[in-house]
VMD Tcl script that draws the C-alpha trace (Angstrom):
set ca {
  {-38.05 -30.80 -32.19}
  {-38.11 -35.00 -31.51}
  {-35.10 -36.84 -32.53}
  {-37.17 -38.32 -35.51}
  {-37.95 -34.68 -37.13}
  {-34.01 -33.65 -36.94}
  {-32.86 -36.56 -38.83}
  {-35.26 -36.69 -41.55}
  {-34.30 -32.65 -41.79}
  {-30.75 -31.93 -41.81}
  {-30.96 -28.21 -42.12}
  {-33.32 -27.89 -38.83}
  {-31.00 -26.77 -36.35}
  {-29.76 -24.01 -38.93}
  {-33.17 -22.76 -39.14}
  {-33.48 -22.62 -35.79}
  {-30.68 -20.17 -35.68}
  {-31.75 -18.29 -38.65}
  {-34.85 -17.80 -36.65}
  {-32.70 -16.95 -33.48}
  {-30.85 -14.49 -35.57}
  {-34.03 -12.69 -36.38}
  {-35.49 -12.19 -33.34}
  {-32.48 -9.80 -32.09}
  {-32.96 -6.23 -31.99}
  {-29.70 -4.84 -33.50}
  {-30.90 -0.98 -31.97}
  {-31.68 -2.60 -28.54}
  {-28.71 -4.76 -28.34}
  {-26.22 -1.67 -29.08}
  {-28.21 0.59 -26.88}
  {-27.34 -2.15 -24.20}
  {-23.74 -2.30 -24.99}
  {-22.85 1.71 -24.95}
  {-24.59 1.92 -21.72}
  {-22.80 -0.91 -20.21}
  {-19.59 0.56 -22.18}
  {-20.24 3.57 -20.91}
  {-20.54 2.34 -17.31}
  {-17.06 0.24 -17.70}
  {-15.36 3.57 -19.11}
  {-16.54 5.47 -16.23}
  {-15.37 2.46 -13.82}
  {-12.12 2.11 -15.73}
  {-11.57 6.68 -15.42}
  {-12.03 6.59 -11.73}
  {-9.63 3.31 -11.51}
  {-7.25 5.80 -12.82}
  {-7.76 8.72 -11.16}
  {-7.99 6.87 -7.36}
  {-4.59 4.92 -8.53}
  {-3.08 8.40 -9.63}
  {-4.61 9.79 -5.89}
  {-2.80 7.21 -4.04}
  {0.50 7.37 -6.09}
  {0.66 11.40 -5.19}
  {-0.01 10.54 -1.47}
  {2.25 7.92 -1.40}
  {4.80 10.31 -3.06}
  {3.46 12.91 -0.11}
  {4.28 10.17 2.21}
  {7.97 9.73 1.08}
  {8.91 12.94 0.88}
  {7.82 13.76 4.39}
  {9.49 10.60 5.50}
  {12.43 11.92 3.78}
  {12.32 15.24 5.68}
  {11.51 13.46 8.79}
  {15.39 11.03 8.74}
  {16.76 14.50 7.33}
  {16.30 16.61 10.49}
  {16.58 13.32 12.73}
  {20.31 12.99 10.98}
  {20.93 16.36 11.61}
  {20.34 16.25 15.08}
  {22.71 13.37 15.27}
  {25.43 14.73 13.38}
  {24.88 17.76 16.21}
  {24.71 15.78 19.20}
  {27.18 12.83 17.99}
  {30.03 15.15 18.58}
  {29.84 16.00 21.87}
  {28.75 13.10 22.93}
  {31.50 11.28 22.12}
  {33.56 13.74 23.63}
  {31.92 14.03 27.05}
  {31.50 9.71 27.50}
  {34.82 9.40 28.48}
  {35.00 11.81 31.12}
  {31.43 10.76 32.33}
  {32.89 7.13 32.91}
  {35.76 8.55 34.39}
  {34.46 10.35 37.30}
  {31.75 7.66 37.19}
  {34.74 5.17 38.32}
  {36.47 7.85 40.15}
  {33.06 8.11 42.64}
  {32.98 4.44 42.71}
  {36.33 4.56 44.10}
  {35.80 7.36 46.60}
  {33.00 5.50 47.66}
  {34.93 2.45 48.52}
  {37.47 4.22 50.44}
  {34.93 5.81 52.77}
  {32.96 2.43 53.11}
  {29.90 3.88 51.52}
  {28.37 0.50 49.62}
  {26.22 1.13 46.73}
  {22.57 0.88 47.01}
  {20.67 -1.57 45.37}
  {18.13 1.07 43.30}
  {14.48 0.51 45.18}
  {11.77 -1.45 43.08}
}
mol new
graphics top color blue
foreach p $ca { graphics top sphere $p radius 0.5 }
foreach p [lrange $ca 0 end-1] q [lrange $ca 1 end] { graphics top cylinder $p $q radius 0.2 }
display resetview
């Protein structure tokens, strides 16, 4: 419509949505929305279901992780022991062979590269 026809009708631009109005097809337009709904549900379910997937593997993950600093603390706790019984001994004769050593002459070896 020209500039001149809108101001000597007012109510143009509200026919011009009346007649906008009318040409939807209400059956049409909500056949297009529950498909597209449908398609977003469907989305939004297997959102879900991969976040629930990865929350169960992740909870896989941990508990084997768990098991895993479990036995590795066990062996620790097994070998700890000893260990700390035997390292002053081994540092002891280590010293007392560094000593023979010295009294025989024998020099210590640089280890070869």
């Amino acid at each position: 419509m020209s500039q001149d026809g809108d101001a000597s009708n007012p109510l143009a631009g509200l026919e011009d949505l009346i007649a906008l109005l009318f040409s939807i097809n209400p059956v049409e337009l909500a056949t297009k929305v529950i498909s597209e709904g449908g398609k977003t549900i469907d989305q939004g379910r297997r959102s879900v279901e991969l976040l629930l997937q990865t929350l169960e593997n992740t909870a896989e993950t941990m508990k084997n992780l768990n098991s895993a600093a479990t036995r590795i603390n066990s062996l620790l706790d097994d070998i700890e022991g000893p260990l700390r019984a035997v390292m002053p001994q081994v540092g002891f004769a280590l010293q007392t062979m560094a000593t023979m050593g010295n009294l025989m002459g024998i020099k210590p070896q640089k280890p070869a590269s």
